[in-house]
C-alpha positions in Angstrom: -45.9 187.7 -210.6 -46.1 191.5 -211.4 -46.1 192.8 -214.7 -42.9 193.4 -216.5 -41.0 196.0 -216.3 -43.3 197.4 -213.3 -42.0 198.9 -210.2 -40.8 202.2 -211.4 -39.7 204.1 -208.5 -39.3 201.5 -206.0 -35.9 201.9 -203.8 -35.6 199.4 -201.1 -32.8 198.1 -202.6 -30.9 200.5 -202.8 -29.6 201.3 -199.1 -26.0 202.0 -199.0 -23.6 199.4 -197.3 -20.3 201.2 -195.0 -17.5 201.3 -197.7 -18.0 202.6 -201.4 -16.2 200.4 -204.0 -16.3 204.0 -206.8 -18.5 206.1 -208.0 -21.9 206.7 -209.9 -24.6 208.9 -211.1 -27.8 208.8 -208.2 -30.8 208.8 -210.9 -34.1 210.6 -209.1 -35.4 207.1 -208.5 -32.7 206.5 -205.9 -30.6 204.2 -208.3 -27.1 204.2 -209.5 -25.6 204.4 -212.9 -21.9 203.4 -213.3 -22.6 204.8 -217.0 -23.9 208.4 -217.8 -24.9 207.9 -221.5 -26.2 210.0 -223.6 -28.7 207.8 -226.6 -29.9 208.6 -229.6 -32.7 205.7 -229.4 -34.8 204.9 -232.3 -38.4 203.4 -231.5 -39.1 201.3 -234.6 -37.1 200.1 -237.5 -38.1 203.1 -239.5 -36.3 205.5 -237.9 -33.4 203.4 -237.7 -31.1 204.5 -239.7 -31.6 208.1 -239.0 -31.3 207.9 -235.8 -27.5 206.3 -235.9 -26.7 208.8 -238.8 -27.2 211.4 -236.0 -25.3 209.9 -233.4 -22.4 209.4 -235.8 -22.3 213.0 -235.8 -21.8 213.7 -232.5 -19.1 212.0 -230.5 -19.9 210.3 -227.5 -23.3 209.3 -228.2 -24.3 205.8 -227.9 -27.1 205.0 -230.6 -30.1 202.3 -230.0 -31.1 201.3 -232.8 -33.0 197.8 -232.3 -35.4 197.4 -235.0 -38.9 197.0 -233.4 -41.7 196.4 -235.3 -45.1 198.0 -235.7 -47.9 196.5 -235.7 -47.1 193.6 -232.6 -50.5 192.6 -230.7 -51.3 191.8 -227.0 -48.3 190.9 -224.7 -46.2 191.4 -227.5 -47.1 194.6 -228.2 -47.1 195.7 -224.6 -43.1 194.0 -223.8 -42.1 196.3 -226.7 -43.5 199.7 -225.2 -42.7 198.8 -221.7 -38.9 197.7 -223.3 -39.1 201.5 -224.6 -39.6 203.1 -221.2 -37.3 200.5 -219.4 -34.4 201.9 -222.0 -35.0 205.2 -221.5 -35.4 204.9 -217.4 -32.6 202.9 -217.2 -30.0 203.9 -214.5 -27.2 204.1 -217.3 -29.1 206.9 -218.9 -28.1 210.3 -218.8 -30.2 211.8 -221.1 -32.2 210.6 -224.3 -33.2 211.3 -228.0 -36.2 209.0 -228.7 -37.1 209.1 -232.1 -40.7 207.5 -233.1 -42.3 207.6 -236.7 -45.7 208.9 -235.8 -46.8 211.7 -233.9 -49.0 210.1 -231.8 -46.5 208.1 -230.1 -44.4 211.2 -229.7 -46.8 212.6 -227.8 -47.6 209.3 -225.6 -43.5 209.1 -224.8 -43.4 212.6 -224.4 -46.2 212.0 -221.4 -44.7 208.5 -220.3 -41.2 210.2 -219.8 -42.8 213.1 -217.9 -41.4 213.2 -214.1 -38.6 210.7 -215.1 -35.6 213.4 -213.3 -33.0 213.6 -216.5 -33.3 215.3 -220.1 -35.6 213.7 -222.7 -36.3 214.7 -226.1 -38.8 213.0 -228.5 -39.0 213.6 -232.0 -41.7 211.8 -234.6 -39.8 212.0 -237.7 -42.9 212.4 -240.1 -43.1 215.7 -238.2 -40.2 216.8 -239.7 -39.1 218.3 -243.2 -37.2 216.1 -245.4 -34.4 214.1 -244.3 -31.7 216.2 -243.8 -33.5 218.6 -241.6 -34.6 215.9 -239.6 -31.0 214.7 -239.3 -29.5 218.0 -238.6 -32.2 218.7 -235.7 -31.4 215.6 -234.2 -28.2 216.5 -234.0 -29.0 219.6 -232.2 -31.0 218.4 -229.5 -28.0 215.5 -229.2 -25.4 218.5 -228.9 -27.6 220.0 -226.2 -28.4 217.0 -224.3 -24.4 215.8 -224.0 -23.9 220.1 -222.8 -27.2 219.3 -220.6 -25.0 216.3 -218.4 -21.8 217.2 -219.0 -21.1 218.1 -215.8 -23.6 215.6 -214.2 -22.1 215.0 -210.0 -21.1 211.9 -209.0 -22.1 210.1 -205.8 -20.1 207.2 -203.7 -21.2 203.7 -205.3 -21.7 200.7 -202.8 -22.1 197.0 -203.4 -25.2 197.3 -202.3 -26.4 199.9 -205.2 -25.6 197.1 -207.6 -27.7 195.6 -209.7 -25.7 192.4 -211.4 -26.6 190.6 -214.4 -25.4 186.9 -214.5 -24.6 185.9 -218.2 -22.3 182.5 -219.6 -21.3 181.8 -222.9 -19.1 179.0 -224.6 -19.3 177.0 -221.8 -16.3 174.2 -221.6 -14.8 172.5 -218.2 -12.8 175.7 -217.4 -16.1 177.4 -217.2 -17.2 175.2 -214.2 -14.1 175.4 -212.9 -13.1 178.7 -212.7 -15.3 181.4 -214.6 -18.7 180.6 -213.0 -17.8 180.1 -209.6 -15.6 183.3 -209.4 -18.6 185.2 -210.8 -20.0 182.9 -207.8 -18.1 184.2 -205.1 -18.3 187.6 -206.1 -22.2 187.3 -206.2 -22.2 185.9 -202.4 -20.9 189.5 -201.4 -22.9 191.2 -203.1 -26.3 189.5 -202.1 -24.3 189.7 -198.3 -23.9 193.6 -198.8 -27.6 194.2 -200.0 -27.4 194.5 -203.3 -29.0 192.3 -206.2 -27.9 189.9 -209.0 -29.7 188.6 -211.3 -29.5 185.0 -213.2 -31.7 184.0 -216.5 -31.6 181.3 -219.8 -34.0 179.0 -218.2 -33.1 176.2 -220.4 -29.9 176.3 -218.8 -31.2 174.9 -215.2 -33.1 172.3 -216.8 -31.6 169.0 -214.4 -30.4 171.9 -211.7 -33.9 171.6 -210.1 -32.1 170.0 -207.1 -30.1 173.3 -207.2 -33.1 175.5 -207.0 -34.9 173.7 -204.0 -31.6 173.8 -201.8 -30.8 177.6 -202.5 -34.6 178.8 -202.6 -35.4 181.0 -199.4 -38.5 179.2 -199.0 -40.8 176.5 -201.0 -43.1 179.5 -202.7 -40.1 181.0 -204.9 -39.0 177.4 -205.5 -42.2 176.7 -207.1 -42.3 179.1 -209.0 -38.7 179.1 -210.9 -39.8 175.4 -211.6 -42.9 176.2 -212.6 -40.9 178.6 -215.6 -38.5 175.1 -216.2 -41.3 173.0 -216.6 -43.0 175.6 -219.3 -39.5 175.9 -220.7 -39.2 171.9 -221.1 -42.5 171.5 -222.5 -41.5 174.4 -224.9 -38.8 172.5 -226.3 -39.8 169.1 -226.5 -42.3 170.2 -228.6 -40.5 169.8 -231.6 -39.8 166.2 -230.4 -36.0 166.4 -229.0 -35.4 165.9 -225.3 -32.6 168.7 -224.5 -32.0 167.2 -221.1 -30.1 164.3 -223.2 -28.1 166.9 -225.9 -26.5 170.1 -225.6 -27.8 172.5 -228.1 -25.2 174.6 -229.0 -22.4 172.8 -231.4 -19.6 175.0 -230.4 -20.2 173.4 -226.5 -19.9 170.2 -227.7 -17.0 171.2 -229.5 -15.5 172.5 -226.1 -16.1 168.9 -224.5 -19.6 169.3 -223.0 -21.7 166.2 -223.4 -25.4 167.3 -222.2 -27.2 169.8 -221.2 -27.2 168.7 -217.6 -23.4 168.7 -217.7 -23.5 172.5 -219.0 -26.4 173.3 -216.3 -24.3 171.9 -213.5 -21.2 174.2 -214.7 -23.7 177.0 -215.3 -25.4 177.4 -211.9 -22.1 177.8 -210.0 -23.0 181.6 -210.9 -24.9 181.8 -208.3 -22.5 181.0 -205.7 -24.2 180.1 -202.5 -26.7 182.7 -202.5 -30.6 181.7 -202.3 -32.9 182.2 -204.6 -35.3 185.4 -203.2 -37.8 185.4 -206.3 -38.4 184.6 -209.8 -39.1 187.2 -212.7 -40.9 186.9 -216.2 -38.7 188.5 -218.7 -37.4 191.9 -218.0 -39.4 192.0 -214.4 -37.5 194.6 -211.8 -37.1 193.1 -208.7 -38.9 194.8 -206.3 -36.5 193.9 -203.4 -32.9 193.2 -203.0 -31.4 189.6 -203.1 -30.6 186.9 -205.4 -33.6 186.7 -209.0 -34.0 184.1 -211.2 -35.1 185.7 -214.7 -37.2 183.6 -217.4 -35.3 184.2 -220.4 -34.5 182.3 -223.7 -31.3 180.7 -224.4 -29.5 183.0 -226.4 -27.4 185.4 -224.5 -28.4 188.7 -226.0 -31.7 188.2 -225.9 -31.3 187.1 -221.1 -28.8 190.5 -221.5 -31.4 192.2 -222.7 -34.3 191.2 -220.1 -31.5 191.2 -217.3 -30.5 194.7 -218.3 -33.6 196.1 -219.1 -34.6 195.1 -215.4 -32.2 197.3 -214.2 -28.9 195.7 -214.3 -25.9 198.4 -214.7 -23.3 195.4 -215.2 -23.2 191.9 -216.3 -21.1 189.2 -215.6 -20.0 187.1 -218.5 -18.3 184.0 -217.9 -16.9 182.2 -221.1 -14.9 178.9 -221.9 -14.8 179.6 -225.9 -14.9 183.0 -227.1 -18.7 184.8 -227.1 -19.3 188.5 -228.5 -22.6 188.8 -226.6 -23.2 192.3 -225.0 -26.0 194.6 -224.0 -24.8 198.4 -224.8 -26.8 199.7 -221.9 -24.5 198.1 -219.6 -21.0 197.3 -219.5 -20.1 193.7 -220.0 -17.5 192.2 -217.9 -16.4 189.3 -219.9 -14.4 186.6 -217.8 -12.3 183.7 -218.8 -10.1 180.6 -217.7 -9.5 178.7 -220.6 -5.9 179.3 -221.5 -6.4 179.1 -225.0 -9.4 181.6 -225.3 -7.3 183.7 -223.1 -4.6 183.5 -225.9 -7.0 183.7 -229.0 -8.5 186.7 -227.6 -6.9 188.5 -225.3 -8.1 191.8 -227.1 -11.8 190.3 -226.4 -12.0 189.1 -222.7 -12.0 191.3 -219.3 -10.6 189.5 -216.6 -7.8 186.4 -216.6 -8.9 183.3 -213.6 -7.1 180.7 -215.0 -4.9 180.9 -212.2 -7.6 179.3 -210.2 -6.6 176.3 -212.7 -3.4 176.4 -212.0 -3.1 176.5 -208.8 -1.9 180.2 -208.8 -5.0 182.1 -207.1 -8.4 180.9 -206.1 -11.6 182.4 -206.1 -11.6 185.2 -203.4 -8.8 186.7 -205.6 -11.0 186.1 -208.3 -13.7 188.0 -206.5 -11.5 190.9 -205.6 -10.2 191.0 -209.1 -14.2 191.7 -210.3 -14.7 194.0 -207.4 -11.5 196.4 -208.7 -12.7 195.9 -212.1 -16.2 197.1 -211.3 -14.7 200.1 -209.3 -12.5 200.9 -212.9 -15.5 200.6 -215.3 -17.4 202.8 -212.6 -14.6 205.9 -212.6 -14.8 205.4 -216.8 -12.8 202.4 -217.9 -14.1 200.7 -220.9 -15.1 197.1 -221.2 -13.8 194.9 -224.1 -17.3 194.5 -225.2 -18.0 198.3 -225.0 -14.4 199.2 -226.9 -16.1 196.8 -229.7 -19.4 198.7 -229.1 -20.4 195.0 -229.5 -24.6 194.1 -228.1 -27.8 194.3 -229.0 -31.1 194.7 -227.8 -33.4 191.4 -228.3 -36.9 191.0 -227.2 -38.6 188.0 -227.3 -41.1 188.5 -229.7 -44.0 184.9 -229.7 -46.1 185.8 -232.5 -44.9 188.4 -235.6 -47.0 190.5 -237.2 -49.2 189.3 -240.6 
């Protein structure tokens, strides 16, 4: 497997198929943004809170703020700076304020972020002079950075310039039914149009194995997504449960789910018919178009944030129950066909598909329905999750620092 987060520059996936579905901002890698953000994104929890104070000054800004640690060793330690470059690379950036603590790994971003093709300014804030002028300059260079893109072209946006995250939440019987396989349908034009999705929470194919074989391209990539359940199993039975027998998360069982087979089977409908091209550790690009398994934990934000940070500019979040997960890189596309989510939060969800249960559309429409959607968020529309500015940024950390 190649390292994570390697494969800066690569651009084979992104050939253009005949009919553009909107609009986007071409980054000088050759990908596509459907987001032009400006960030004010803080590098450690130190510089946390300074950081958002400056982006609350200046409207428009989205502030990262995810508080990383010093002091993390080894793989650790290298996911959290290659995480920093992936967030400042990504295709939703515009333009960035990084903001470290020391001046040595100002000057190490400032050389990492060197040829990237958009506006980058990183500030060590022990460089500065007390807090308010610290505050005020970042603020400044904010102001000049939003000027710096305001006016930023736009290029035609294909199916095939998409890179889709694959994300489920509060799984129930309507999520099987209706949410993951429209997300499933769409995915199948995608993958047929060239472009690239993206499927993670490894724990959540444990008993699809018969799944992966069958939509594999070819034995070798089969292998080696079981080879990331069989670590994942042996992970979790270590604290002497078998989760192939229980589901883990109480508000599934509360939604009707019985095991975590039952939830996998619902689950993997995400991925439509599409076959597997090639499994990635966490936050891996993929270095060719197609359809990617991801090894990610379980918990939502934490596969948004590997899916994302591999270059995702969407995800696709299919719920039974309500789930606030997001990523604030990307725009989350939340999607729903349990009637009663749909009426306890209609002020939370995206898309409607419980007319597939019903009897009133079916899944191309559903498909269609994501397609417009996408094409709205691309020409500026908001998501739900992004009018809550709900997300975070989670990297799995194995070991914290003494």
């Amino acid at each position: 497997m190649r390292h994570p987060l390697s494969g800066r520059g690569n651009t084979s996936m992104f050939t253009t198929s005949h009919k553009a579905i909107g609009s986007g901002w071409r980054r000088a890698d050759g990908r596509i943004g459907l987001r032009n953000h400006v960030i004010a994104f803080s590098t450690v929890a130190l510089t946390d809170r300074i950081t958002a104070l400056a982006a609350g000054r200046v409207d428009g800004v989205l502030p990262l703020c995810p508080a990383f640690q010093r002091g993390l060793r080894g793989a650790d330690a290298t996911l959290q700076a290659e995480t920093i470059q992936a967030v400042i690379d990504h295709p939703n950036v515009g333009a960035a304020l990084v903001v470290t603590h020391d001046r040595a790994a100002a000057e190490k971003l400032r050389a990492d972020c060197m040829g990237l093709g958009k506006p980058v300014v990183v500030l060590s804030l022990i460089a500065g002079a007390g807090i308010q002028n610290a505050n005020d300059a970042m603020v400044k260079h904010l102001q000049d950075l939003k000027a710096a893109v305001a006016d930023s072209p736009k290029t035609p946006l294909h199916l095939s310039d998409l890179v889709v995250a694959l994300e489920c939440g509060g799984s129930d019987a309507t999520s099987a039914l209706a949410a993951n396989p429209a997300i499933g349908r769409f995915v199948d034009r995608v993958i047929s149009a060239g472009g690239t999705s993206i499927v993670s929470e490894t724990a959540e194919f444990l008993g699809g194995e018969d799944v992966i074989r069958s939509q594999s391209h070819n034995e070798a990539v089969a292998k080696d997504i079981l080879g990331y359940l069989r670590i994942e199993e042996q992970m979790m039975q270590n604290d002497g449960i078998d989760y192939r027998g229980v589901n883990p998360t109480p508000e599934n069982i509360e939604a009707g789910l019985s095991t975590l087979t039952e939830k996998t089977m619902g689950a993997v409908c995400k991925i439509g018919s599409s076959r597997f091209a090639g499994a990635l550790s966490f936050a891996e690009r993929p270095q060719s178009a197609g359809l990617y398994f991801m090894h990610t934990p379980f918990f939502s934000p934490t596969s948004l944030t590997g899916m994302v940070l591999a270059g995702a500019q969407i995800s696709l979040f299919a719920m039974g129950v309500y789930n606030p997960s997001g990523m604030p890189l990307a725009p989350t596309l939340k999607i729903c066909g349990n009637p009663q989510t749909l009426s306890d939060w209609p002020d939370g969800i995206d898309l409607d598909v419980s007319g597939i249960i019903t009897g009133s559309s079916d899944y191309d429409d559903a498909a269609d329905s994501i397609r417009n959607l996408i094409a709205e968020i691309a020409d500026g529309k908001l998501t739900r999750a992004e009018e809550w500015q709900e997300g975070q940024i989670i990297v799995p950390v194995s070991q914290l620092p003494l």
